[in-house]
N, C-alpha and C positions, 0 to 999 in steps of 0.2 A: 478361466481367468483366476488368478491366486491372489489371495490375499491372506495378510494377517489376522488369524480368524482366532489364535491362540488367545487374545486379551479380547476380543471386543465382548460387552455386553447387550446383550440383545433386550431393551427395555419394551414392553408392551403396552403399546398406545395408540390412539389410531392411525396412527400411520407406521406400526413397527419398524421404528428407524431405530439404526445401528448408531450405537452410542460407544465410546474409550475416552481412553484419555489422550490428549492429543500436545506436542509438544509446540510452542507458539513462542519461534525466536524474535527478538525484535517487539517482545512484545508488552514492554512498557511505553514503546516510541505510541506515533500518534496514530496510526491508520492500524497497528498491532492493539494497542488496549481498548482499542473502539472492538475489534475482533472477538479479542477474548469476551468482551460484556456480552456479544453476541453468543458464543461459543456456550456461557456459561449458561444466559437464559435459556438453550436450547436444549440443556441437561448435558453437556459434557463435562467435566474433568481436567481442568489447564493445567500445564506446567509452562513455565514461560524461562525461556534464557537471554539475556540482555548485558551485555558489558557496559551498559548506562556511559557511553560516549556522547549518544545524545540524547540522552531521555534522564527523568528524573526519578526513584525509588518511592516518591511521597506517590506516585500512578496509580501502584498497588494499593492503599487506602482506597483511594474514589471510586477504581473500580469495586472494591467488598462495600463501599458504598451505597454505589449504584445496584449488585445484584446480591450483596448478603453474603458473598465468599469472596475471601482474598485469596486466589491462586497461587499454589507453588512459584519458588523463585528460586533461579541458583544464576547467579554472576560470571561469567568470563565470557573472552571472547572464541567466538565459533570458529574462527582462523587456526587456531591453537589445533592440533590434531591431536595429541593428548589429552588436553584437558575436554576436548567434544568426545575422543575413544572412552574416557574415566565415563563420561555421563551416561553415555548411551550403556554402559556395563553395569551402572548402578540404578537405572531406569527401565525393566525390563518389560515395563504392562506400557507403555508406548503404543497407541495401533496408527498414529497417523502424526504428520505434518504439516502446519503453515510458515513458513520461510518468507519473513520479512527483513531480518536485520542484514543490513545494508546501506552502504554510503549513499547519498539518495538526490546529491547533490549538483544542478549539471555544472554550473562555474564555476565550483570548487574543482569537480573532479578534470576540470582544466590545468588547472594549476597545480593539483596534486596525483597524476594518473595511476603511478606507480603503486599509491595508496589504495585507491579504489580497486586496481586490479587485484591487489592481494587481498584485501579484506571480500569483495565479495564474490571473487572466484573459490577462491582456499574456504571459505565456510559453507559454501554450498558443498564441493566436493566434499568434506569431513563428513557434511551433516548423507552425505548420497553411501559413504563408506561406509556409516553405522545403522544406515537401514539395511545395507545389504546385510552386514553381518549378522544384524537381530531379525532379521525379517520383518522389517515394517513398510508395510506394502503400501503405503499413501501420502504423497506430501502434492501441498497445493503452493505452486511458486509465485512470490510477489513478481512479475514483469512490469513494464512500461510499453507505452505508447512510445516512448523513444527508440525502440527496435523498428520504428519504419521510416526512420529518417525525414526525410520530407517526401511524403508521399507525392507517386503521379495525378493521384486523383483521390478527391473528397467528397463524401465519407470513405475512410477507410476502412477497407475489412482484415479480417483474418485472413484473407489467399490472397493479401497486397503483399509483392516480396519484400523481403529486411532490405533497404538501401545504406548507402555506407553511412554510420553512426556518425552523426555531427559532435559529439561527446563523447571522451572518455566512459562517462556514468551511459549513454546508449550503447556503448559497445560492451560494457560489460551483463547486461542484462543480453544483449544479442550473443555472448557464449555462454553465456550459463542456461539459456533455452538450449542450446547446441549440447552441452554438458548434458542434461537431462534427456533428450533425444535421444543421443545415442547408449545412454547408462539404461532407460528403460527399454530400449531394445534389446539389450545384453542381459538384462536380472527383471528378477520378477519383482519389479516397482511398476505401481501407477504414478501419473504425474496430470497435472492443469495446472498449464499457466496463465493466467490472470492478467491480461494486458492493460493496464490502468492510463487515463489520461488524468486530470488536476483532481486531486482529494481534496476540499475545503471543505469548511464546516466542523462544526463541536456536535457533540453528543448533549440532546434537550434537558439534559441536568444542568448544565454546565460545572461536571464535576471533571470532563474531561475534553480535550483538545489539542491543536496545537500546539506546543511550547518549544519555539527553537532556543537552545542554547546560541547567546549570541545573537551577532547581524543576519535577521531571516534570511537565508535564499529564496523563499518561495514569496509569493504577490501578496496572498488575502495575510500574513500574519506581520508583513512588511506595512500594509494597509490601517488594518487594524492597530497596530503599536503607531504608527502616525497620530493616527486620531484619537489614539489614549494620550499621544502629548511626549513616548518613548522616545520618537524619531522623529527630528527636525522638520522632515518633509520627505516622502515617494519617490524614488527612484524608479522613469517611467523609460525599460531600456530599447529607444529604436522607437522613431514616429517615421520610419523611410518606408515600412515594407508594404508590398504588392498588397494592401488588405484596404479594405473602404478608409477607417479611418487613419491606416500607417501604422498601427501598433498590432504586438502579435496576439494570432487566436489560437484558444486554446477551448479543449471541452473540460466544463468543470463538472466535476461529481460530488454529492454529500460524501461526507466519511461513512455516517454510519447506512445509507444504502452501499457502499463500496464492503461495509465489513460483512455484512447478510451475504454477500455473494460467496466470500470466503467460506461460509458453513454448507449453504446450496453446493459448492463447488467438492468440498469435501464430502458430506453424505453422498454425493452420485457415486464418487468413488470406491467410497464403503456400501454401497447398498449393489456396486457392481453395475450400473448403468453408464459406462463412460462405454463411447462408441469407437474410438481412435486412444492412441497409447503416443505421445502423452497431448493432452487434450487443449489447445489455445483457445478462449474467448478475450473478447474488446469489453472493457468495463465503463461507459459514460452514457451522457444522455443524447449524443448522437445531437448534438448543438455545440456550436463553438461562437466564442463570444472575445470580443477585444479586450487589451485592456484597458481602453478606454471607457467601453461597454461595460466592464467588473467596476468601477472606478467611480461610475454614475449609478449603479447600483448599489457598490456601500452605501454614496448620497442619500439615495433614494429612501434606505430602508432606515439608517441612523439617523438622517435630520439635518447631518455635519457637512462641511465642504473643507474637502481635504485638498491639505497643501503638497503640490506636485512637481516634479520638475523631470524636463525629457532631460534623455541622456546617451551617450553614443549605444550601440546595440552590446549587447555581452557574448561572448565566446562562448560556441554549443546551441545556442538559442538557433530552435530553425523558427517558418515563418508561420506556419499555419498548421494548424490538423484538429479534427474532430472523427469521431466514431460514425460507422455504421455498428449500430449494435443490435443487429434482427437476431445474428447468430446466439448472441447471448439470452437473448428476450426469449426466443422460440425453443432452442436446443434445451440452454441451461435452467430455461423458468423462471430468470428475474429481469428487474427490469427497474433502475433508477425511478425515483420518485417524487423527490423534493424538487423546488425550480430554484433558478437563478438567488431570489430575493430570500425564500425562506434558506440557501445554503449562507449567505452573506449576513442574514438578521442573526443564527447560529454562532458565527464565526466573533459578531458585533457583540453577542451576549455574553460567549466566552472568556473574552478580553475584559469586560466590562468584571466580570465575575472575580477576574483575575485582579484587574486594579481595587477592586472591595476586600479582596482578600490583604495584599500588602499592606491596603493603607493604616 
């Protein structure tokens, strides 16, 4: 098995784990700087690349914050194959990869496909060219739950086939697994993909979290800005479907057990324990909840009653899915942590933090 062995530092602890520096796109966004905090407490070394489309530069503070370094930053976008070829030439102790930056979006990437396909096809390729050339044998890829479409049968595993992407944004996470598949069969790259169902939650500082630029797409930050007083009222999309109470399930995860998996995911790599080339795990807590069910849970944990309104279903939305995640728990050695109410009190604290901040 080959790896980049030219940069790693071999730090002596008890558990002699391999340490470098590791290059972390995307990773001012929100499920990337929860990462890096993780990366850095665990003794690595980040460089972080972000074209700050949808993330903010102020990230970098809270994470040196939160762990007493602010990691490397350099700006552009990864689509660019020159300007990703300039970096990877000027960055040569590199030993490894997390590959978040990415449209992330499913009703946007509706109505903009063309977009999604080139931003994050074209940047994973660039980012897959300049490990070939430099020999950097490990990158750990952000995927989704949306690579199995509506699955036949719930929990879903990792040997449930890809069914056809209900979204733009599922299809392109379903060829960029494909991309990597066939690129680590051909060159001496490792690879894990990371199949994630819902991220919510803030990091217990509340120095970091969600922040969508604009009208959230996603539930808990659409939620939360409701009940700070941001938005009018909930947009609750689809009380028709097949599910007890009509509205869709989803498995939700904390962020920061979703970013621990990231580090776990990466040292197997580096310490050479990866069983299969390139390696899929399911990332959730193997529970799915409505949104009706997340909805009576902010309730519950904030105090508030938040103003809601149903509304026809949205494009890409499938109906239901949650994890089997034995494979993850057993194989990989982690295993979510947080429940429903401490992800949503996190998420309530964040915001809350945030309105203290402005005001």
């Amino acid at each position: 098995m080959l790896f980049n062995v030219r940069f790693l530092i071999i730090l002596k602890n008890s558990e002699n784990i391999i340490m470098g520096k590791i290059l972390v796109t995307g990773g001012v966004g929100y499920i990337g700087s929860h990462t890096v905090v993780e990366l850095q407490q665990s003794g690595f070394q980040v460089i972080i690349v972000d074209d700050l489309s949808n993330s903010m530069i102020e990230v970098l503070d809270n994470i040196a914050a939160i762990t007493g370094t602010k990691p490397e930053f350099e700006q552009f976008d990864l689509a660019d194959s020159s300007l990703t070829a300039d970096f990877f030439s000027r960055h040569p102790d590199i030993s490894g990869i997390i590959h978040f930056a990415a449209y992330k979006a499913v009703g946007e990437s509706m109505e903009k496909p063309l977009d999604y396909y080139r931003n994050n096809l074209l940047s994973l390729i660039n980012l897959l060219e300049g490990m070939k050339t430099h020999r950097i044998g490990n990158i750990v890829f952000s995927s989704s739950c949306t690579v199995y479409g509506q699955p036949d049968e719930l929990p879903v595993t990792e040997s449930a086939p890809m069914k056809p992407a209900f979204s733009a944004y599922g299809n392109t996470k379903q060829m960029c697994e494909d991309i990597l598949k066939f690129t680590v069969n051909a060159h001496p790259l490792h690879a894990i993909a990371l199949r994630y169902f819902n991220p919510i939650g803030a990091h217990p500082s509340a120095l970091i979290g969600e922040l969508p630029l604009g009208i959230p797409n996603n539930l808990i930050p659409y939620i939360t800005q409701t009940a700070i007083g941001k938005r009018d009222y909930l947009r609750v999309f689809g009380n028709d479907y097949p599910t007890p109470d009509g509205t869709a399930i989803r498995d939700y995860i904390h962020v920061v057990d979703l970013a621990k998996a990231h580090v776990i995911a990466l040292k197997r790599m580096m310490e050479g324990r990866s069983r299969s080339n390139p390696e899929v795990f399911n990332l959730g807590t193997g529970n799915g909840f409505s949104v009706m069910q997340i909805i009576e849970a902010f309730e519950r944990v904030s105090g508030l009653k938040l103003n809601y309104k149903i509304v026809g279903r949205r494009a890409g939305d499938i109906e239901q899915v949650w994890a089997d995640t034995r494979f993850a728990n057993e194989e990989l050695g982690w295993k979510a942590e947080k429940n429903l109410d401490e992800m949503m009190a996190s998420a309530w604290k964040w915001e809350l933090a945030l309105a203290k901040k402005d005001a």
